[in-house]
N, C-alpha and C positions, 0 to 999 in steps of 0.2 A: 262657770268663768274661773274660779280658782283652777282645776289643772292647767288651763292654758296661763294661768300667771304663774304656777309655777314652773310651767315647761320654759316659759321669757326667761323666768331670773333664771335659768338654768346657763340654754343657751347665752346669756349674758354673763353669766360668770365663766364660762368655760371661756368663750371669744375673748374676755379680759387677757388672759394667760397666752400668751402667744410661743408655738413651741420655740426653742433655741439651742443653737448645738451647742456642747461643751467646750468651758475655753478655762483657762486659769489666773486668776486674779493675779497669783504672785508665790511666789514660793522662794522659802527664808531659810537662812540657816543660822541658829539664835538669834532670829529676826532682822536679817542682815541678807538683803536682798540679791547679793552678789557674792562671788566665791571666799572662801570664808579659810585664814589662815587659823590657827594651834596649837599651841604646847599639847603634849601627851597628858592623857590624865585629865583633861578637861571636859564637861561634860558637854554633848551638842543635840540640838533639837533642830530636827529636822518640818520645817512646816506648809504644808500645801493649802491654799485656799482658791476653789472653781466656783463655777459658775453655766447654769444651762436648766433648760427644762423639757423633755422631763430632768429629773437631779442626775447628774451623773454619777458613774461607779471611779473609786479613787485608788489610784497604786502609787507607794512609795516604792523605788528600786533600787539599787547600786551592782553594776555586774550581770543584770541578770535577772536576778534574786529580788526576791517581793519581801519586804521588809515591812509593810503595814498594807490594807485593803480594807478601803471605805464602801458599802454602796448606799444607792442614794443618797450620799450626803454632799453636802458645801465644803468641806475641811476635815484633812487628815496630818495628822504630826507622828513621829517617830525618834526617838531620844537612845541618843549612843552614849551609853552611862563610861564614865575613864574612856575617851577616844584614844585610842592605838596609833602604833605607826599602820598598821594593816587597815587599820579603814581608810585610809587616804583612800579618794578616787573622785567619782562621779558618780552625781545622784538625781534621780529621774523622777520625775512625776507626771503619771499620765491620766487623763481623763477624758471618759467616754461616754455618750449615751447611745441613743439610739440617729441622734441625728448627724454626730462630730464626733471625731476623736483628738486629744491633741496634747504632746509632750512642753515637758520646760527642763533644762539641766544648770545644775551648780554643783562646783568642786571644791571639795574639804581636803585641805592638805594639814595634815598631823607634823607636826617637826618632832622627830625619835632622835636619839643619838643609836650611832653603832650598836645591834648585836644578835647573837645566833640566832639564826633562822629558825624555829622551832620545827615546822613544818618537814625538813631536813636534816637525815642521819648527818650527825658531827662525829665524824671519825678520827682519836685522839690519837690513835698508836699506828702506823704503817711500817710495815716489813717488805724486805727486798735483798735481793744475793749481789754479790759483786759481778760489776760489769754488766750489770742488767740495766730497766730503766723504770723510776716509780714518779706519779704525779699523786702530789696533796693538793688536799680541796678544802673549801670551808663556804660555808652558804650565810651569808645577813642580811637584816632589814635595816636600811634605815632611810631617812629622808632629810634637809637633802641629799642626793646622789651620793656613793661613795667615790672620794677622788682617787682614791691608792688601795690596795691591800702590799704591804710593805714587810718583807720575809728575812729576816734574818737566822743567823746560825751563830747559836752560842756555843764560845769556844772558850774556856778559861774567863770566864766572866766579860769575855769583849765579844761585839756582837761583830757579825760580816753578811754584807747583805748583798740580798739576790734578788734584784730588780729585775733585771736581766732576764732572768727564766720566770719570773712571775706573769700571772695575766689579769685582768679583770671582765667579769662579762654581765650586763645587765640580766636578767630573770625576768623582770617586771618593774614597776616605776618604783617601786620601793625594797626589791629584792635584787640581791647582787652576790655573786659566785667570783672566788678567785683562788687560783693556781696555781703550783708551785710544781717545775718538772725537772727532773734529775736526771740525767742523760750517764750511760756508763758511771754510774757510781762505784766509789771506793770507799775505803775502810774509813777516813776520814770523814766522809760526809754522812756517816751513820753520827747521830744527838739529838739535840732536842731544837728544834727550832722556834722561833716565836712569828705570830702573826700580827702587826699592830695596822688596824683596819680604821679611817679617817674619813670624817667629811665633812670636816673646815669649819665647824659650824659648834658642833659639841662635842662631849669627853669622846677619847678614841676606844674603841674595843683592843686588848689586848689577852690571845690568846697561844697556848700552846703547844705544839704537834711534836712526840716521838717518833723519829725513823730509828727501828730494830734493823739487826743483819739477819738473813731469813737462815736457815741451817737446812741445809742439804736440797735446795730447791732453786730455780732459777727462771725467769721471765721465761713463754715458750718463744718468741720470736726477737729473743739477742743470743748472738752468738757467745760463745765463749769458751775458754782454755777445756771445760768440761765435753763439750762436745771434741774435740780436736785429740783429748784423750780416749774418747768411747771411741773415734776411728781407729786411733793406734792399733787399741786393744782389739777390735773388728781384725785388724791386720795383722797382730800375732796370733791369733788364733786360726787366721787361715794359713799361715805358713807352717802351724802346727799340724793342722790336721793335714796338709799334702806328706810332710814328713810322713806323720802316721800313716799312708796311706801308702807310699813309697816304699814305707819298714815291710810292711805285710804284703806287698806285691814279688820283695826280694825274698823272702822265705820260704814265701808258697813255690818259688821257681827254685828254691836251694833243695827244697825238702822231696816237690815232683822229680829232681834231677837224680838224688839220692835213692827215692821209691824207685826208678826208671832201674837206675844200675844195678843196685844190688838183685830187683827184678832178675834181670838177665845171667849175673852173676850165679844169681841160685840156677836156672834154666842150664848152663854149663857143666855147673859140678854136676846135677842131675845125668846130663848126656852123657860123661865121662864116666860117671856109676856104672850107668847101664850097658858100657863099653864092656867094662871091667868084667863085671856079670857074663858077658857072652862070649870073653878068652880071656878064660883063667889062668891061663900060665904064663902071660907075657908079661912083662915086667913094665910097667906106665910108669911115666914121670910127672905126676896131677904137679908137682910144685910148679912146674914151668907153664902149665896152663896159661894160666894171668895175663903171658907176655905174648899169647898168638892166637887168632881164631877161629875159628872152629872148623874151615877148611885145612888149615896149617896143621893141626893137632890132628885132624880124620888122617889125612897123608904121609906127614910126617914120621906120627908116632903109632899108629895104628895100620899104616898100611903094609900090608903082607908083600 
């Protein structure tokens, strides 16, 4: 009789236990059941508590990103020691067994004042030629939103601002990029500029950017007086080399004409040599040659 009493309490305890899918009691953030504002610097506990059987497996997220993992248990927590502006966001908790699965979301917003993006080169120094075209940039966090990034050019200690050509463009809900473009620049707008970057809310970020004059180099797609001289120079150069080519075409024809004559010249006196040679007593007049040819001079002077 004992196995079968204890095969009952068996089955009777098990039957107790009724399976159930996974669900979540509540989930807090420093125990604040609903989205949760922040100064910077503040420390935040993030905390899930479920419920299911069998016990469910627990994930804390933000992003993505598994930032704690319970299994079989009722409750998981995770603590953002000094919260940031960068943990702003949403944060997830999900729980699962074998029977359910099922999420719950709250959002921690960090209040930062203005400043650099760490994650992003800050580039302090930009160079550029005349009559080219340069844009400056500067990447920050902060939260709330940035309302302006506001560009001036210090000149003699007074500032002049270029709203105007600036821009602003969101990143992400707490990252923010803005720009500054310079269209045909001149001599004057090489200095120092300043960037003072706002949002209404806390101290402004104020930050620096040199523009240099670049030396012997120029944007490839702005035109300019350099290019307009390299055609010149392309076009004296070709009017040079026709010349050249002009010079040595007259010479060759001066110098062929010159070979030509004197050629024949010598071929004359030759003939009239051989004249001579074959009557030796007659008296020739070779000076007058020059002025007749060689029919005139056979006839002429040679004929019997």
């Amino acid at each position: 009789m004992r196995p079968a009493l204890y095969v009952g309490l068996y089955l009777l305890f098990v039957l107790s236990f009724k399976s159930e899918g996974a669900s979540i009691i509540s989930l807090t953030l420093n125990k604040q059941p609903t989205n949760l504002t922040v100064n910077e610097g503040v420390n935040v506990t993030l905390r899930c508590e479920v419920d299911g059987y069998p016990l469910p497996g627990i994930k804390l997220l933000t992003n993505s990103k598994v930032l704690n993992e319970e299994k079989y248990s009722t409750v998981a927590e995770y603590t953002l020691t000094a919260a940031g502006c960068l943990d702003t966001g949403q944060y997830t908790c999900n729980a699962n067994n074998s029977i359910s699965s099922c999420d719950k979301t709250v959002v921690l917003d960090v209040i930062c004042s203005p400043r650099l993006d760490g994650r992003v080169q800050f580039i302090k120094t930009y160079s550029a030629a005349v009559n080219s075209t340069v844009t400056m940039e500067m990447s920050v966090i902060a939260n709330p939103k940035v309302r302006s990034f506001k560009w001036y050019k210090l000149t003699d200690g007074k500032h002049k601002i270029f709203q105007a050509r600036s821009s602003v463009h969101a990143a992400s809900d707490v990252s923010y990029e803005g720009k500054l473009t310079l269209i045909g620049i001149q001599k004057e707008d090489f200095g120092i500029y300043q960037v003072v970057v706002s949002n209404s809310v806390t101290r402004d970020l104020v930050e620096n950017i040199t523009l240099t004059q670049e030396r012997g180099g120029i944007t490839q797609d702005t035109p300019t007086d350099k290019n307009q001289e390299t055609e010149t120079e392309d076009s004296h150069v070709t009017t040079i080399v026709a010349v050249v080519i002009g010079v040595v075409i007259l010479l060759s024809l001066f110098i062929g004409g010159a070979i030509v004559y004197y050629k024949k010249k010598r071929e004359k006196n030759e003939a009239l040599i051989t004249l001579d040679e074959r009557h030796p007593g007659k008296q020739t007049q070779t000076h007058h040659c020059s002025v007749f040819d060689d029919e005139t001079v056979l006839n002429g002077v040679y004929k019997q």
